[in-house]
C-alpha positions as CSV (number, residue, x, y, z in Angstrom):
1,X,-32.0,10.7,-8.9
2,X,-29.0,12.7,-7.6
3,X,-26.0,11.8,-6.9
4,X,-23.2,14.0,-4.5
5,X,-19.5,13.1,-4.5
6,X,-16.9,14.6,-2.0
7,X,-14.1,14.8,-4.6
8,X,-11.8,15.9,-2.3
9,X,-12.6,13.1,0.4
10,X,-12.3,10.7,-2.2
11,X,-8.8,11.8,-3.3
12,X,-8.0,11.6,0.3
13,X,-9.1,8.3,1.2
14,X,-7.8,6.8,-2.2
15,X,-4.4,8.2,-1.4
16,X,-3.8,6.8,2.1
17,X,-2.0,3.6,1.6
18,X,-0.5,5.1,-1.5
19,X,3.2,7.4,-2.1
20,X,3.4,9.9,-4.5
21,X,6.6,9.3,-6.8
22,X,5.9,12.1,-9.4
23,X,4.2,12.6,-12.3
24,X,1.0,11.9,-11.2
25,X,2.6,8.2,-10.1
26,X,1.9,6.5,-6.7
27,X,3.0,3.2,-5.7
28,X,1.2,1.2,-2.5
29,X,2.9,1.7,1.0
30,X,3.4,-1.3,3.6
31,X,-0.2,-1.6,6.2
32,X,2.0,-2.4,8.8
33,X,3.1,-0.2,11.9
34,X,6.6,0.5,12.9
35,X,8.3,-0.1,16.5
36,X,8.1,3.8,17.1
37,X,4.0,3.7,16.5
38,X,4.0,5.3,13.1
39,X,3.1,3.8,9.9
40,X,5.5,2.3,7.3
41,X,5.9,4.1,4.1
42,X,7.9,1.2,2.2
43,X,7.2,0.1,-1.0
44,X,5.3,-3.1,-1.3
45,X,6.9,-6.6,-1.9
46,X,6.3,-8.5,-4.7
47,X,6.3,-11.9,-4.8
48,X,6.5,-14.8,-7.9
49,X,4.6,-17.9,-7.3
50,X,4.3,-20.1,-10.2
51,X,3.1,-18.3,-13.3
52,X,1.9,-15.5,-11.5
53,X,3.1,-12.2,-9.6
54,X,1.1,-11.3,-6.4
55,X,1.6,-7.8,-4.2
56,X,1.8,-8.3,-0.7
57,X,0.2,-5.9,1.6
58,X,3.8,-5.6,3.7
59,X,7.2,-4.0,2.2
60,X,10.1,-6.6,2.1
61,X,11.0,-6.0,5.9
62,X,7.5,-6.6,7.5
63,X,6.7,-9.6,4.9
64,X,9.5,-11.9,6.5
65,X,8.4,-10.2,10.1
66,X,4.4,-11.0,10.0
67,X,5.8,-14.7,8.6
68,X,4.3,-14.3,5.6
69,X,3.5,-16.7,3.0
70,X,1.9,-17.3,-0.7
């Protein structure tokens, strides 16, 4: 059996909803698109719920803008 993977597609895809912040670091970027048609490049928003910590998929801006809630 043999198995081909596009490394370099990989790294691409993998690093689409993701900023580089050195080091070989990258922190998730905000899904959601901004008024002028181009995607946001915020950090994500962190929430506490109880005991636990849960990521959002929108930064702190577009969390309170898509009303959402944990």
């Amino acid at each position: 059996m043999e198995i081909n993977i596009d490394f370099d597609e990989a790294s691409i895809l993998w690093r689409q909803n993701k900023k580089s912040i050195g080091n070989g670091m990258y922190v998730y970027t905000c899904e959601a698109t901004c008024k002028n048609g181009k995607s946001c490049s915020k950090k994500l928003c962190f929430k506490k719920n109880g005991k636990n910590n849960i990521l959002s998929t929108y930064c702190f801006t577009h969390f309170h803008l898509n009303k959402c809630s944990f």
